[in-house]
Structure formats: structure tokens, C-alpha cells
SENU-581863 format. One record per atom (N, C-alpha, C): x, y, z; residue in three letters. Coordinates in steps of 0.001 Angstrom, whole numbers, plus 524288, in hexadecimal, padded with zeros to 5 digits. Each point is the difference from the previous one (the first is absolute). Layout:
<pts>
XYZALA;...
</pts>
This chain:
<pts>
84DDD80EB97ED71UNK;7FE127FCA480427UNK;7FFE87FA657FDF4UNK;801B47FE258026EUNK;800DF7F7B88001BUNK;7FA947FD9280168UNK;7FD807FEB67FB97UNK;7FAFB7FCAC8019BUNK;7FF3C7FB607FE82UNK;7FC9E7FC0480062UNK;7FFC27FCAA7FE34UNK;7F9408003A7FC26UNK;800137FBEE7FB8BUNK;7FA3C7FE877FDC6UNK;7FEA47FA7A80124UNK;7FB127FF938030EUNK;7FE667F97C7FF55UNK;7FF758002A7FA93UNK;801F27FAB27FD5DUNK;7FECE7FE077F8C6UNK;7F8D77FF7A80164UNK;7FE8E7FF6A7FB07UNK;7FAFA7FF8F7FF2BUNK;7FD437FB1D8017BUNK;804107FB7980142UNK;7FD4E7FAC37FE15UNK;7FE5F7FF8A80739UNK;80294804148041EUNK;7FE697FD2880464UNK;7F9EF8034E8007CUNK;7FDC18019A7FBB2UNK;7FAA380286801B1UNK;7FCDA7FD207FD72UNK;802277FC417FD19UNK;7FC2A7FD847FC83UNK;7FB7E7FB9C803CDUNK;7FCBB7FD387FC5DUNK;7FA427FE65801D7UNK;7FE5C7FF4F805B4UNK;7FFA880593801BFUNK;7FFD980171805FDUNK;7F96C7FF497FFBCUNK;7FDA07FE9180363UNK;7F9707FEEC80089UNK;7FF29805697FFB6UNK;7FC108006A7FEA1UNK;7FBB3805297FE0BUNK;802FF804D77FEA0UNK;803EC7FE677FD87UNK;802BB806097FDA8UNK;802B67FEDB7FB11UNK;7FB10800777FBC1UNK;8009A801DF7FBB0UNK;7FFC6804907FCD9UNK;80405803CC802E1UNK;7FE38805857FED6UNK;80657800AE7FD47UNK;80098804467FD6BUNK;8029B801757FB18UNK;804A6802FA80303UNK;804C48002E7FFEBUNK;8025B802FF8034CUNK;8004E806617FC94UNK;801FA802ED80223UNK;801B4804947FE24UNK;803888026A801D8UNK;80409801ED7FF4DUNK;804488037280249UNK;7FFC98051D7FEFFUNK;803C48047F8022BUNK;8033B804147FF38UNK;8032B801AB802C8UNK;8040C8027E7FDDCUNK;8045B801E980268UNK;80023803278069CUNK;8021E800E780300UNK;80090801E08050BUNK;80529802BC7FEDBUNK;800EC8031C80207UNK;804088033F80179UNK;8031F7FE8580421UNK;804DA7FC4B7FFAFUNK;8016A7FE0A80735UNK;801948033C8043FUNK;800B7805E37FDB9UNK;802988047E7FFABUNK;80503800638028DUNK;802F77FBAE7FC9BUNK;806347FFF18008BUNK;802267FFDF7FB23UNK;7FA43800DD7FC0FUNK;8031A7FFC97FA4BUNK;7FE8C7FE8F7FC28UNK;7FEF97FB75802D5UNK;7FE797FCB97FDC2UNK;7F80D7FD117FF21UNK;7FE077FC297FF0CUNK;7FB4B8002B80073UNK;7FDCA7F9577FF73UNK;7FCE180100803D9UNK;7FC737F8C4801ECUNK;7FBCA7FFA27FC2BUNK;7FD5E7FB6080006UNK;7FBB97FE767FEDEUNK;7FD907FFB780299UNK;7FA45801CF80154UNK;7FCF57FFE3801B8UNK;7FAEB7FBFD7FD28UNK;7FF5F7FC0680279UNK;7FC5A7FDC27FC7FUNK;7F7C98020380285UNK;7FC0E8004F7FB01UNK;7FB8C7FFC2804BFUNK;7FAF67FDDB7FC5FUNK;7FB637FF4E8015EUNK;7FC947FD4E7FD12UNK;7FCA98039A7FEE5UNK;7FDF28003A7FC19UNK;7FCC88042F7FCA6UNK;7FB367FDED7FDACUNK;7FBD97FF24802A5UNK;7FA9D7FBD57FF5AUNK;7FD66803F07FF58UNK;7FAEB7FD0F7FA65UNK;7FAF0805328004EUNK;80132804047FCF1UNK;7FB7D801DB80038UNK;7FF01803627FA2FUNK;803E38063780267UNK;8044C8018F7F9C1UNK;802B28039B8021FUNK;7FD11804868032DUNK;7FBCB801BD7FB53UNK;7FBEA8046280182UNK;7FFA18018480449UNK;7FE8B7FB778052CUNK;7FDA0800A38042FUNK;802C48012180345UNK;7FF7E80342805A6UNK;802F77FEE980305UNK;802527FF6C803EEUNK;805BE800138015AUNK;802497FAC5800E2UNK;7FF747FF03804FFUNK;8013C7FC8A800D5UNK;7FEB17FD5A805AEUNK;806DC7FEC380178UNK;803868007580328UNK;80538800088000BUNK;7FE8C7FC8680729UNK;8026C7FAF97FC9AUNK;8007C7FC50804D8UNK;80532800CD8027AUNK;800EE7FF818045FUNK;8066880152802F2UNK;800C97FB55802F3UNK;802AF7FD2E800E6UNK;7FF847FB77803C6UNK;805CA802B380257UNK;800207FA5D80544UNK;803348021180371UNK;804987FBC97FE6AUNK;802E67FF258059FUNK;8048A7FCB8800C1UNK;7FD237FB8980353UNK;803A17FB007FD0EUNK;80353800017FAE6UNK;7FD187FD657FC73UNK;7FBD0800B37FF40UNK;7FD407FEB37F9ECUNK;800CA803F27FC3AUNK;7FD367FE6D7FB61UNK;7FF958023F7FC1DUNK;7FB6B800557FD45UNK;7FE59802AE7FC03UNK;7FD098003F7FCF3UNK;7FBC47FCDD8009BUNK;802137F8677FFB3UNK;7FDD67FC72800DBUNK;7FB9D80053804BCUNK;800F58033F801DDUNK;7FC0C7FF51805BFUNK;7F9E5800D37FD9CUNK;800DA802BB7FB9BUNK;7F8A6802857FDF2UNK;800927FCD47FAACUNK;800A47FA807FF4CUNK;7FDAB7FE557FB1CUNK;7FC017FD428008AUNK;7FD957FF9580563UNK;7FA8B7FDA780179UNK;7FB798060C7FEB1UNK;801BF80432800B4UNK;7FE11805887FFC7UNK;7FFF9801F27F931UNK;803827FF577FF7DUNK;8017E803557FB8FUNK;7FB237FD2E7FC3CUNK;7FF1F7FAF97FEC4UNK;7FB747FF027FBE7UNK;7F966802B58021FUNK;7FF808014A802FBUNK;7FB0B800D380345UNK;8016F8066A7FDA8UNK;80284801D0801C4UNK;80157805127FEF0UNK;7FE7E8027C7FA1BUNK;801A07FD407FC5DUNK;8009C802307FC0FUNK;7F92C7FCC07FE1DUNK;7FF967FD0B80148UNK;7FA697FD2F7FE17UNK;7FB71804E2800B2UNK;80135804A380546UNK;7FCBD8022C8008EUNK;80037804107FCC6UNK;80527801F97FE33UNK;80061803707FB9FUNK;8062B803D180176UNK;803877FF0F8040BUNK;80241801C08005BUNK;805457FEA07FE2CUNK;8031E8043F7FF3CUNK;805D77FE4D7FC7DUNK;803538012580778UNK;803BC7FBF37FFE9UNK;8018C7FD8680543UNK;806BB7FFF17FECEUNK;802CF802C08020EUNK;8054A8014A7FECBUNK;802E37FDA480618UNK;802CC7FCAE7FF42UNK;800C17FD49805C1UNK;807A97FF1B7FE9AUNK;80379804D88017CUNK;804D17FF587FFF6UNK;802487FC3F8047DUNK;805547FDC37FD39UNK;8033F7FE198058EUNK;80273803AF80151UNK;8005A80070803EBUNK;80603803B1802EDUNK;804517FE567FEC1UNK;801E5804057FDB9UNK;806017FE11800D3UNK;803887FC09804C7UNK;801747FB8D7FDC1UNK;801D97FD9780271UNK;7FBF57FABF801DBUNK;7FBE0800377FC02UNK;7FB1A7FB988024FUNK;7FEAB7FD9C7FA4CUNK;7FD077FA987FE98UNK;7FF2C7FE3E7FC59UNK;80332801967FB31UNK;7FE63802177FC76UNK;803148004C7FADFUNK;802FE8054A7FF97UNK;7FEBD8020780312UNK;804B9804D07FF18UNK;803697FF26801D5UNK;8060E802DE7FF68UNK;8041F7FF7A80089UNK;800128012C80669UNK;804017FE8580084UNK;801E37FDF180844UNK;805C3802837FEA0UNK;800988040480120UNK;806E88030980400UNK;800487FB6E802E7UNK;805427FFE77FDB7UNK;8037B7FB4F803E5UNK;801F88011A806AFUNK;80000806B5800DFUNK;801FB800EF802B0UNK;7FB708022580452UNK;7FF5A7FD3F803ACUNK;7FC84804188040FUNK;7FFA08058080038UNK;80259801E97FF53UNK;800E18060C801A0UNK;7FE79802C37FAB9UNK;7FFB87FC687FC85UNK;7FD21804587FA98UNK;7F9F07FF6A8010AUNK;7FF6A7FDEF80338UNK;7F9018002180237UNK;7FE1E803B980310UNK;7FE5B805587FF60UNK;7FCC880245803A4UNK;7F9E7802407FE72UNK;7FEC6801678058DUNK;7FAEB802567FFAEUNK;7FDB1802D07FB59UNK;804DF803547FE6FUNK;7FF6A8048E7FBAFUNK;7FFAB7FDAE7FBF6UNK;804687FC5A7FF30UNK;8008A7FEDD7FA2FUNK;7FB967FBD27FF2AUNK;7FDBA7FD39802D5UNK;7FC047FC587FBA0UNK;7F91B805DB80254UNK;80132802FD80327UNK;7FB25804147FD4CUNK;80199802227FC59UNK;80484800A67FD9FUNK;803CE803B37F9E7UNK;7FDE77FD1F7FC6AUNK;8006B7F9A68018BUNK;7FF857FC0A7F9BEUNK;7F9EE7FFA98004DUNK;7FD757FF3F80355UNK;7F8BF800127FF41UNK;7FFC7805067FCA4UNK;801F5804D0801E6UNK;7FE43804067FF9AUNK;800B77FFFD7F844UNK;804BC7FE437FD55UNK;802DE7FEA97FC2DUNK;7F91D7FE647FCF3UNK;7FF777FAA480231UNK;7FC827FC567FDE6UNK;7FB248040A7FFADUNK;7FD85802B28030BUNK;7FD658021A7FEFFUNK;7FF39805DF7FB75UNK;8048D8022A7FFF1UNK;7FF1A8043F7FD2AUNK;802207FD187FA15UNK;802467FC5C7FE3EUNK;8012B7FD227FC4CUNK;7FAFA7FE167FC8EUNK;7FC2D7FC91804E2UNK;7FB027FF447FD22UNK;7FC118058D80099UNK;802FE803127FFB5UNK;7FCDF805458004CUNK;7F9B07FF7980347UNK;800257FC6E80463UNK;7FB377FDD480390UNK;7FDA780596803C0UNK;7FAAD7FF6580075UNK;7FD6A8047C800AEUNK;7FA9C7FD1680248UNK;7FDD1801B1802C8UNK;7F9E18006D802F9UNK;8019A7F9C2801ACUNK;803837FDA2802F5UNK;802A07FC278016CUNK;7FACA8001D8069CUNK;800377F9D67FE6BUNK;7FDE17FEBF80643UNK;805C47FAEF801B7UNK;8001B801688046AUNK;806797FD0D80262UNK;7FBCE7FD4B80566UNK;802D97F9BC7FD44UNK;7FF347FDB7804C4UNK;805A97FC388001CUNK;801D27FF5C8052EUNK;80289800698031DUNK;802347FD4E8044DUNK;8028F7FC0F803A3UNK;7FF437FDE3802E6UNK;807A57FF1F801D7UNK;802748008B80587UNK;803487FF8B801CEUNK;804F78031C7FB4AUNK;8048D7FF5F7FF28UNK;80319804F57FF57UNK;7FC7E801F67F8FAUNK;7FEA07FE7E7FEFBUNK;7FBA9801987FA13UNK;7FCEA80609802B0UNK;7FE977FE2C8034DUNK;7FD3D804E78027AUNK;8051C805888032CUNK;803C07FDE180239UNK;802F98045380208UNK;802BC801AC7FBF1UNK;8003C7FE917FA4EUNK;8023C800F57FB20UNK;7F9C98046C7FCACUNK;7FD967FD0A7FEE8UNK;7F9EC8014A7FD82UNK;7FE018050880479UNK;7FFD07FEEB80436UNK;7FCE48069F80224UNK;804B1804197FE3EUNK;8042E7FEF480235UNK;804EC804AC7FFF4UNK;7FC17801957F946UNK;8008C7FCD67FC23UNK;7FFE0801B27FBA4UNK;7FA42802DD7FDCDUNK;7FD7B7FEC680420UNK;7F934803107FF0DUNK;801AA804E080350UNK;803627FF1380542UNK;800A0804FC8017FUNK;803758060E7FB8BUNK;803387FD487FE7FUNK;802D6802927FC14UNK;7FE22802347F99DUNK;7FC477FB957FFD2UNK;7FD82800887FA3BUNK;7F96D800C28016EUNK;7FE21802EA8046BUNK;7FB2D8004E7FF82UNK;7FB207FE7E7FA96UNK;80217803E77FC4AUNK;7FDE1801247FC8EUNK;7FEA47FA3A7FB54UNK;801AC7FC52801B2UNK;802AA7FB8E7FC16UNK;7F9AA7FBE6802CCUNK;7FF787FFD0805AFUNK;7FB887FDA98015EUNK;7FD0F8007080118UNK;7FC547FCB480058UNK;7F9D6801728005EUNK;7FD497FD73805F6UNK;802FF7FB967FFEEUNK;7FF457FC2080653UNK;804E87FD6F80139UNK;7FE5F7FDA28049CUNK;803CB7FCC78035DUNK;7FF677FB5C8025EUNK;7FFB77FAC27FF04UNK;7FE407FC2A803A9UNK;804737FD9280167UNK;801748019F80678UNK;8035B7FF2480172UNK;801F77F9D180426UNK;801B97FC657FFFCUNK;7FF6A7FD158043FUNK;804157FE5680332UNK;7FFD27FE80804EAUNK;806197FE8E800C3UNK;8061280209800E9UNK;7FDDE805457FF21UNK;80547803D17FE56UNK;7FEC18050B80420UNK;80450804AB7FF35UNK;7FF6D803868027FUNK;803F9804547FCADUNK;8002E80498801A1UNK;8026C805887FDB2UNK;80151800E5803A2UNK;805B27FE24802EFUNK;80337802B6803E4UNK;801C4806D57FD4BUNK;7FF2A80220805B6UNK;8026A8058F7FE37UNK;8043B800A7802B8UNK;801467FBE4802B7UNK;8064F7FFE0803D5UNK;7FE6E805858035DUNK;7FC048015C8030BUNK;7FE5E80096804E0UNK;7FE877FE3A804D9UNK;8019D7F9B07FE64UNK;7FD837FC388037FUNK;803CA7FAC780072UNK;801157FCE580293UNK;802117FCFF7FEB3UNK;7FAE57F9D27FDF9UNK;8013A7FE4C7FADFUNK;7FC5B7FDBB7FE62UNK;7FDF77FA7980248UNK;804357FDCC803F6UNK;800527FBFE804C2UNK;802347FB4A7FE6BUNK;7FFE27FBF78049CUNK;8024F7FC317FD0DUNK;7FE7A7FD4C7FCD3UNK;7FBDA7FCDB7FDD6UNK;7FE707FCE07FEF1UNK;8022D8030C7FA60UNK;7FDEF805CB7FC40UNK;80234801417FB62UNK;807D27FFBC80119UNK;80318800D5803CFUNK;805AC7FE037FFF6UNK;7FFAF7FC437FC94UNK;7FEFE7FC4680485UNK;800D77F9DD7FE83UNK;7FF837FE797F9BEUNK;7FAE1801117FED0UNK;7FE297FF337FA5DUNK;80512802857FB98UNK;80192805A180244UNK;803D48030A7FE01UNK;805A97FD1F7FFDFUNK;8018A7FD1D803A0UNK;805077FE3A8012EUNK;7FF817F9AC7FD8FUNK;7FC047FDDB7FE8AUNK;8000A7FA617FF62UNK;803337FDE27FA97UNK;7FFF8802E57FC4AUNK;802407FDC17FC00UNK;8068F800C18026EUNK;80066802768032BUNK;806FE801477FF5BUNK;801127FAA680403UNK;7FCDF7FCF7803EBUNK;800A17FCF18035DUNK;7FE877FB137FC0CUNK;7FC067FF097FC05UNK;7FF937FB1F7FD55UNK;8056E7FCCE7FDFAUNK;8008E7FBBD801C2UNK;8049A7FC2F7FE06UNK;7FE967FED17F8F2UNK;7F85A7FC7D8016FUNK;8027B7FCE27FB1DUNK;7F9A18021F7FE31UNK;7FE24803147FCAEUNK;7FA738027C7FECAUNK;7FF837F9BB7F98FUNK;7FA4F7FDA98025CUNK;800BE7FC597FCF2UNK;7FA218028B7FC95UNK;801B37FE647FA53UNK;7FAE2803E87FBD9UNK;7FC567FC3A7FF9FUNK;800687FA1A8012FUNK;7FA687FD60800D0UNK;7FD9680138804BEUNK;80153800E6804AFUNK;7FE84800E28044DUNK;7FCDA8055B80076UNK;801D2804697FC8BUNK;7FDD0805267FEC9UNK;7FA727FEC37FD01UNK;8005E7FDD87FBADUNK;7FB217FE437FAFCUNK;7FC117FC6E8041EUNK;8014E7FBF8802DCUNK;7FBDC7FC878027AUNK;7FDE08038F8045CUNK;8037A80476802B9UNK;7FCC8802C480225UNK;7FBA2803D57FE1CUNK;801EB8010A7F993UNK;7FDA4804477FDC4UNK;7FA437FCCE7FD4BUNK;7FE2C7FA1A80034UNK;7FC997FF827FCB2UNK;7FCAA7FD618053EUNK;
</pts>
């Protein structure tokens, strides 16, 4: 699979995110294998709190959260999705589906061998993150969900989730200051 890496220097002295990156491998399952990048705050011991954000942010969305978090005592594991902030981006639309970034969460999770997990959640973080509490019962303990939903494709989910669904393929020119000034 054909992907691309943002270099490091366009993440550099971003306001309130001085957090440590971390990677591991993904499976693209064409063969080959992505980076997945995610943030790993807080004491290992405890645990984890697995932040999910949606589209099209990243990670960045909880670095106002993530210090509060761990101040209280919790270790705070907040991945990008494939194809968002520092992980690797498929060049090609069609290596993007539903399955495969619940395959690469799913990856991230049994990798950090993560267990008694509370998942919070918000727009596609959550239709990625429940599938994966539905599948991995045993792995969580809670759910704080917002913003999001668990289509079971019994319903049609309406327009307003289309639209949201169809918008990146209609965007001309997606500008990354315009994303960050919305995000702070």
C-alpha cells in the first residue's frame, strides 16, 4: 500500500502539546505495514483511559485533557487513526475502510497488551471504539461516549451523518491552519 508520512518538523512547537510521540507497526493487510502513531501519558500501572477522536482531527484535540487526566492519576493512551496527525495516510481512498482502521485500533490495542480500558470517544473515534468494546468486551470496563453512534446498518443513519460521510471526497482545498484555529 502507497502512503504518505508528515516529516516531524510540521508537528513541531504546536501550543499545549508537549507530549512524547510513540509508534507501532499496523498491518496494511496488503503486505505490507503503516505507522500508527499515539500518546502514552501517566503512570504505566494504571488504567488506561484510550482517547478516540473523530474526523478530521487528531490526537491534538485532547491536549487541553490529557494534562488534567493524568494529574488525577490516570495513564491516557490517545492514538491517531490512520490517515490523521502522525500516522501514516494511504494515498489511495479505497485503502480506507470501516474494517481496516477497527483492524489497526484493534492492532494498537492488543500490542499494548491494554486491559480494564475506559474508552472515551466522540464522532468516527466512537463508530471505530464501540465496534471494538463490542468485539473485545472483556478488554473494558466503561464508555463515555459523545457525538457518535454504532450503526448496525438496520436503519438508514440520515442525512446529516451522509453529508459528514461524503465531505472529505467533495473538499477542494482542506487548509491545516483553519483545522488547529478551530481546534483551540
Amino acid at each position: 500500500m502507497d502512503f504518505h508520512r508528515t516529516p516531524d518538523h510540521c508537528f513541531e512547537n504546536l501550543p499545549d502539546y508537549a507530549f512524547e510521540p510513540h509508534y507501532l507497526m499496523v498491518d496494511d493487510t496488503e503486505g505490507g505495514e503503516l505507522r500508527l502513531h499515539y500518546l502514552d501519558e501517566g503512570p504505566a500501572s494504571a488504567a488506561p483511559l484510550l482517547l478516540m477522536h473523530g474526523e478530521p482531527s487528531w490526537c491534538y484535540l485532547y491536549r487541553k485533557m490529557i494534562p488534567i487526566l493524568v494529574a488525577a492519576g490516570h495513564r491516557v493512551i490517545a492514538p491517531d487513526l490512520i490517515g490523521f496527525g502522525r500516522s501514516d495516510k494511504p494515498a489511495s481512498r479505497s485503502d480506507y475502510s470501516y474494517q481496516r482502521h477497527v483492524d489497526w485500533i484493534q492492532s494498537l490495542l492488543d500490542q499494548l497488551g491494554l486491559n480494564h480500558i475506559t474508552l472515551v470517544c466522540q464522532d468516527w473515534g466512537g463508530l471505530i471504539g464501540l465496534r471494538l468494546v463490542a468485539e473485545n468486551v472483556e478488554l473494558f470496563d466503561r464508555v463515555v461516549a459523545a457525538n457518535t453512534m454504532l450503526p448496525t446498518g438496520d436503519h438508514d443513519p440520515g442525512k446529516l451523518f451522509q453529508t459528514g460521510k461524503n465531505s472529505p471526497k467533495t473538499c477542494q482545498n482542506f487548509q491545516r491552519e483553519a483545522l488547529l484555529k478551530a481546534e483551540q
